[in-house]
C-alpha positions in Angstrom: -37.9 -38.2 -23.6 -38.1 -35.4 -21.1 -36.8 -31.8 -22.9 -33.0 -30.5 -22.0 -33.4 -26.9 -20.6 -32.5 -23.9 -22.6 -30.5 -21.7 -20.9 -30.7 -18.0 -22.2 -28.2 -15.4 -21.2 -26.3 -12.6 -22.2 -22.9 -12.8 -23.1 -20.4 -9.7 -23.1 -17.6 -10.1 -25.8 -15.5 -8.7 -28.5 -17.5 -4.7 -27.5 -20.9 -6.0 -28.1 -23.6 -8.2 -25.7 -24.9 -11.3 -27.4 -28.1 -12.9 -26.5 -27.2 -16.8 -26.6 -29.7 -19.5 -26.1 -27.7 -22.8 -24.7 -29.0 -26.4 -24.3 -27.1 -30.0 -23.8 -23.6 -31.3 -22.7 -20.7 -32.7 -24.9 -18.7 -31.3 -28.1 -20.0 -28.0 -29.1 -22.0 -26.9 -32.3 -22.2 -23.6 -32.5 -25.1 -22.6 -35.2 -24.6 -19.2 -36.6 -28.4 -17.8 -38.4 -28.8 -15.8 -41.3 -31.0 -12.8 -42.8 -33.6 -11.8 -41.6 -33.5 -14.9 -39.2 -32.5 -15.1 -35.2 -31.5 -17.6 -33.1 -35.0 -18.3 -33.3 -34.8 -20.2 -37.1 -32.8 -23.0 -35.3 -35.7 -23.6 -32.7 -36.2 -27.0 -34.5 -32.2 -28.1 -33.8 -31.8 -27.1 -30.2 -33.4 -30.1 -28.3 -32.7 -33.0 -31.3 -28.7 -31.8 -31.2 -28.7 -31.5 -27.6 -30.6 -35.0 -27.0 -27.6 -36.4 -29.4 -24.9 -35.5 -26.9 -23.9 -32.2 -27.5 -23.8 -28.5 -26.4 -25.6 -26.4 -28.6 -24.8 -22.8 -28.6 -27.0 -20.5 -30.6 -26.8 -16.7 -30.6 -28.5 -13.9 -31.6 -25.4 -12.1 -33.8 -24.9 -8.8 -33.6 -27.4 -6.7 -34.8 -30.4 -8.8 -34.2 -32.9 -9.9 -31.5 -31.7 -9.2 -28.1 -28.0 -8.4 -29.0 -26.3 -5.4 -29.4 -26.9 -3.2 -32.7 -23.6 -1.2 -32.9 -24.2 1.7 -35.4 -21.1 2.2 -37.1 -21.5 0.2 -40.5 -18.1 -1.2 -40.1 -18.6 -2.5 -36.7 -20.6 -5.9 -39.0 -17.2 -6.5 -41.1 -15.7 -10.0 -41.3 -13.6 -9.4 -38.9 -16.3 -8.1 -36.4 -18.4 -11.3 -37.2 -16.0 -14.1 -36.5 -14.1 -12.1 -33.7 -17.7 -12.4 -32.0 -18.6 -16.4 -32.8 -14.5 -16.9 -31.3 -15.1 -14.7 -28.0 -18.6 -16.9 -27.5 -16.5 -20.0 -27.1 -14.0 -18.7 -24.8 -16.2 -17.0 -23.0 -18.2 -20.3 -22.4 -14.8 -22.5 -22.0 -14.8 -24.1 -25.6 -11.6 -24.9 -27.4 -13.9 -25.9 -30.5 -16.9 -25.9 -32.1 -18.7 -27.5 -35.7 -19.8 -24.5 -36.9 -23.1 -24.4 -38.6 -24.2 -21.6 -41.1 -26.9 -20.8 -42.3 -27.7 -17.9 -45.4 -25.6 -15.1 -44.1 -24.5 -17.3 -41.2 -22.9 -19.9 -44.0 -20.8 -16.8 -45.1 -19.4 -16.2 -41.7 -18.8 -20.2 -40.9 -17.0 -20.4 -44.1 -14.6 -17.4 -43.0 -14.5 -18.6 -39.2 -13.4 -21.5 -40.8 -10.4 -20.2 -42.6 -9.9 -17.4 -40.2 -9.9 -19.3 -37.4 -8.9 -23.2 -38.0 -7.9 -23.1 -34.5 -11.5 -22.8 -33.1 -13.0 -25.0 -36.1 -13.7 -28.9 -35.7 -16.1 -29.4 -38.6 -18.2 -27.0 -40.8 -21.8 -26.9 -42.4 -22.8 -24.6 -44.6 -26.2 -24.7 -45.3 -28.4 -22.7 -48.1 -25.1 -20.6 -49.5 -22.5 -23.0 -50.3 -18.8 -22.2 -49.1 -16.9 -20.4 -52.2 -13.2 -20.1 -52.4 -12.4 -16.3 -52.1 -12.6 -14.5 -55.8 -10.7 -12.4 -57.8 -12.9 -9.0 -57.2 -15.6 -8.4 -54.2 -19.3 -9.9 -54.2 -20.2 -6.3 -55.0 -17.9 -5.4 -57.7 -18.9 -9.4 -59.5 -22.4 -8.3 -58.9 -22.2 -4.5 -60.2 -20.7 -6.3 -63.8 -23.0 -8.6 -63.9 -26.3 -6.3 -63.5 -24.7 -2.9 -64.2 -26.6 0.3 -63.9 -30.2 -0.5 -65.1 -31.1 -4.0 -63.2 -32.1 -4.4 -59.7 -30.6 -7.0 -57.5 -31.0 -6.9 -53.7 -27.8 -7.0 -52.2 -26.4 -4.1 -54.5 -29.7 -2.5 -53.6 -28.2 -2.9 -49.6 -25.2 -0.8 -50.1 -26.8 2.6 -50.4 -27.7 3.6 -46.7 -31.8 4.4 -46.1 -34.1 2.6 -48.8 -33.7 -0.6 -47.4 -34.0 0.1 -44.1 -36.9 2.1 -44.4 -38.7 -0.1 -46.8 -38.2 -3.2 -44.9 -39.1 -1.4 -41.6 -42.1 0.2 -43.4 -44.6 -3.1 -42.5 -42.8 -6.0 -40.8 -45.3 -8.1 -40.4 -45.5 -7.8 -44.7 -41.8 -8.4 -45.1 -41.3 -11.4 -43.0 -44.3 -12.9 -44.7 -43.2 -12.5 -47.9 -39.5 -13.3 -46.9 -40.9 -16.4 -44.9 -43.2 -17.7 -47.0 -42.7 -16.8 -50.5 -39.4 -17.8 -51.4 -38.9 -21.2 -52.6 -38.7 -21.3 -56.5 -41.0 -23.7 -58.3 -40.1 -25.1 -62.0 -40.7 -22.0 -64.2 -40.9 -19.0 -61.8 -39.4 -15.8 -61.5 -37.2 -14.7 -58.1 -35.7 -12.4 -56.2 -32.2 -14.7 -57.2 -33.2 -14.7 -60.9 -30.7 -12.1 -62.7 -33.2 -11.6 -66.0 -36.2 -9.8 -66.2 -35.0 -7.6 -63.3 -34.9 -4.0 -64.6 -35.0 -0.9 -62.2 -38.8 0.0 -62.3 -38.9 1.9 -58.9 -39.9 -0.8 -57.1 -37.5 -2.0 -54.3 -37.0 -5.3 -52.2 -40.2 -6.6 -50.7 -42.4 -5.4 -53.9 -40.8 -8.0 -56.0 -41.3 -10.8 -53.2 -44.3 -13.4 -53.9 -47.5 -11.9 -52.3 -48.2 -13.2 -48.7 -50.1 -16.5 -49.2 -53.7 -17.0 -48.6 -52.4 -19.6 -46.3 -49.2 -20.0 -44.5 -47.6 -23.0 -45.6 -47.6 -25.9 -42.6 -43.8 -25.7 -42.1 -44.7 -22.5 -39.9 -47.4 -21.2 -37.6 -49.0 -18.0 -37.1 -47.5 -17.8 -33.3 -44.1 -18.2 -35.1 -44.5 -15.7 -37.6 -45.7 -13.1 -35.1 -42.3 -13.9 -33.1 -40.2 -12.6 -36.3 -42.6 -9.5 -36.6 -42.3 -8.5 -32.7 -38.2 -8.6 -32.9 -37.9 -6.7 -36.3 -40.3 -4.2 -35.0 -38.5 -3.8 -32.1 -34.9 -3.5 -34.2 -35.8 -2.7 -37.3 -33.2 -4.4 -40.3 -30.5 -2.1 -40.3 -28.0 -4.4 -38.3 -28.9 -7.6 -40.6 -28.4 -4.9 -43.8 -25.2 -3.6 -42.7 -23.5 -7.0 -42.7 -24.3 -6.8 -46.7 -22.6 -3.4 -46.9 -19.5 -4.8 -45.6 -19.1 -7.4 -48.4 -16.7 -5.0 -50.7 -14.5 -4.3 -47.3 -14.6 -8.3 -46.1 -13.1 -8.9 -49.7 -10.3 -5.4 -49.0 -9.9 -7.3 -45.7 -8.8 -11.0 -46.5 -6.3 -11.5 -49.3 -4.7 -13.6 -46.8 -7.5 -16.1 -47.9 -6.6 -16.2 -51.6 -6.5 -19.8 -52.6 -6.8 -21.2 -48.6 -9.1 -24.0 -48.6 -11.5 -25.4 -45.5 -9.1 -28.2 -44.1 -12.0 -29.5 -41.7 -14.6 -31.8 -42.7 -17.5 -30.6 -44.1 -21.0 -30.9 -45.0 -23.4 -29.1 -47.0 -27.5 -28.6 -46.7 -29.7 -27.3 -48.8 -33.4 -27.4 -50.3 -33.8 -28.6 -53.9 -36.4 -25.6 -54.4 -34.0 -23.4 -52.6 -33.3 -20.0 -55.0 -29.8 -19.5 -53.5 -29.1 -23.4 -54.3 -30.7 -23.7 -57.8 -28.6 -20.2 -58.6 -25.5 -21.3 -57.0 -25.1 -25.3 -56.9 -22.6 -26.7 -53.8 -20.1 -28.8 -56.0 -19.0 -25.2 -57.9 -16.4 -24.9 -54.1 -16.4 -28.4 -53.7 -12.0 -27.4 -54.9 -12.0 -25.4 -52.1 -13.1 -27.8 -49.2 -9.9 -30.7 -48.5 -12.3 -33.2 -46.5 -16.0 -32.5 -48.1 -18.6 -35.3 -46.6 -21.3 -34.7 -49.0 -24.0 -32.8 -50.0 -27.4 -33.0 -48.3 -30.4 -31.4 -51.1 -33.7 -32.0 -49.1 -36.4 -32.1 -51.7 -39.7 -30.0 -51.1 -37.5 -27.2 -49.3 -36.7 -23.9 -50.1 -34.6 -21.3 -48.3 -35.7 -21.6 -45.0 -34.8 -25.4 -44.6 -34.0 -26.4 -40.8 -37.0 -24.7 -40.4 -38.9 -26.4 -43.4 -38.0 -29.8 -42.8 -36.6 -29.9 -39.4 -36.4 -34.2 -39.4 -34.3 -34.1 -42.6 -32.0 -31.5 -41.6 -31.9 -33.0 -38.1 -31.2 -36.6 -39.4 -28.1 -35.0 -41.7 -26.8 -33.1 -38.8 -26.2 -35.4 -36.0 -25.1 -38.3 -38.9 -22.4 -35.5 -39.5 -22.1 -34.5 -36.3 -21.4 -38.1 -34.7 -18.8 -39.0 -37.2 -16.8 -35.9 -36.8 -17.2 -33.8 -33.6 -17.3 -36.8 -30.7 -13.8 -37.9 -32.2 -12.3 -35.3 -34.6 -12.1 -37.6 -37.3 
C-alpha cells in the first residue's frame, strides 16, 4: 500500500507557531507527545492511523522542535496547553478530535478533556493514566511524600537553572539514557522509585541507567541522532517549564473538582513501564463515565508507541473505529 503524504506546516495560534505534521482524511485524532519527545515519538502512528481512515494531526507543542518556545514560565500553564491543541483544530476546520496523550501529553488530553468536552470525541491516555483532580497540587503531594532530603525529578524541575543546564550539558547522553534506559525490570531501582532516593548531589540524568552497550532494536541510531539534533538546537527548558506549572494548573482548575471524562476512553501502557507499575490505570478508572479498557503491552516500557508500534497500532484504530467514525 502506497504511503499517505505528510504534510508539515506551521500553524499560527493561541500567540505561539506550532510546527504540525498532518497525514490522511476522515475523523481527526489529534496525538499530543510528551517529555522529552516531539512529534517525532508518534512517527510509527502517522501512516497506520491515516491508512485506517482518518486525519492525523500531530504537533510539535509549544516549546519543542520547530514550535515556538515562549519564555515566560507561565506561558506552558494548563490553560496555555489546551488553548493551543483547541486553536489547532479550528485553525484546521475540525469540530472534534480523539485526543491521544502521551507522558506529559496524557496530562494535557485528560484536561483538554474536561476543559474542553466541546472539542473532545474520545480520549487515550497512554503511559500516565488520567487522575481525577486531587485535594493539594502534584507538587505540594510530592514535597510530603519526599520532603527535604529525597530527590525526585519533577520537584527537582521547579527550581529554575539545574535542570536545564544539566540536561543541556550533553544531549546526546540524556536522550540515551532517557530513551533507552527506562523500562523497569523485576527488582530494579528507577528514577519513579520513591526509596533509596536521598539527595547525594547528583541530579537527573546521573541517576538514569547508563547508555547501553547496544541500543535496544525498538530504535535506531538515525532515530536517536534526530532527538539529539532538536534538543541541541532548543535545549529542555520549554519541555521543563510545563513541570513548573503543575502547582499553578492545580491554583487554576478547581472548576474540575470531582468532573469526570464523559467521553469514551482508552488507556495504553507497557507492563515494564515505571510510570505504569508506580501508578496502575484502574486507581481513575471513578473518574472516567465510559472507560473501554486498559491496553498493558508486555515487553514495553515508557516509550511504548515507539516500542511496540503493531501493538499500540492494533489498540488504537480497534478504539478508534468503534468511537470516532460514529461517536458511539
Amino acid at each position: 500500500m502506497p504511503e499517505v503524504p505528510v504534510h508539515e506546516h506551521m500553524i499560527d495560534t493561541n500567540d505561539v507557531a506550532l510546527r504540525v505534521f498532518e497525514a490522511g482524511t476522515g475523523p481527526a485524532v489529534l496525538l499530543a507527545h510528551g517529555f522529552p519527545e516531539l512529534a517525532y515519538s508518534w512517527r510509527h502512528q502517522i501512516q497506520p492511523l491515516a491508512a485506517a481512515g482518518y486525519r492525523v494531526i500531530v504537533p510539535d507543542q509549544r516549546g519543542y522542535g520547530g514550535s515556538s518556545r515562549p519564555d515566560e514560565i507561565t506561558d506552558y500553564d494548563i490553560t496555555h496547553l489546551t488553548d493551543d491543541l483547541a486553536g489547532l483544530l479550528d485553525a484546521l476546520g475540525e469540530k472534534d478530535a480523539v485526543i491521544v496523550g502521551h507522558d506529559w501529553g496524557s496530562f494535557v488530553a485528560s484536561h483538554f478533556a474536561q476543559l474542553k468536552p466541546e472539542y473532545t470525541r474520545a480520549l487515550v491516555n497512554m503511559s500516565v493514566p488520567h487522575m481525577q483532580r486531587g485535594p493539594v497540587s502534584v507538587v505540594e503531594g510530592l514535597k510530603m511524600v519526599f520532603g527535604d532530603d529525597n530527590f525526585f525529578y519533577i520537584l527537582y524541575f521547579q527550581e529554575v537553572g539545574p535542570a536545564d543546564e544539566e540536561l543541556a550539558r550533553d544531549p546526546r547522553r540524556t536522550m540515551t539514557r532517557l530513551l533507552c534506559g527506562t523500562s523497569m525490570k523485576e527488582g530494579d531501582k528507577s528514577m519513579m522509585d520513591p526509596t533509596g532516593m536521598k539527595k547525594d548531589g547528583r541530579g537527573f540524568v546521573d541517576r538514569l541507567p547508563p547508555e547501553p552497550a547496544e541500543l535496544p532494536g525498538w530504535i535506531t541510531q538515525a532515530e536517536v541522532d534526530h532527538y539529539v539534533d532538536e534538543f541541541t538546537h532548543t535545549g529542555f527548558t520549554g519541555g521543563i517549564n510545563w513541570y513548573r506549572n503543575f502547582h499553578r494548573n492545580w491554583e487554576l482548575t478547581p472548576q474540575l473538582d470531582g468532573v469526570k471524562v464523559e467521553v469514551p476512553s482508552l488507556f495504553i501502557g507497557g507492563k515494564q513501564d515505571p510510570v505504569v507499575v508506580m501508578s496502575p490505570p484502574g486507581a481513575g478508572h471513578h473518574a472516567l463515565s465510559d472507560h473501554r479498557g486498559d491496553v498493558l503491552v508486555d515487553n514495553a516500557g515508557h516509550w511504548v508507541q515507539q516500542e511496540k508500534p503493531d501493538e499500540v497500532n492494533a489498540a488504537l484504530i480497534g478504539f478508534l473505529n468503534n468511537v470516532a467514525a460514529t461517536g458511539a
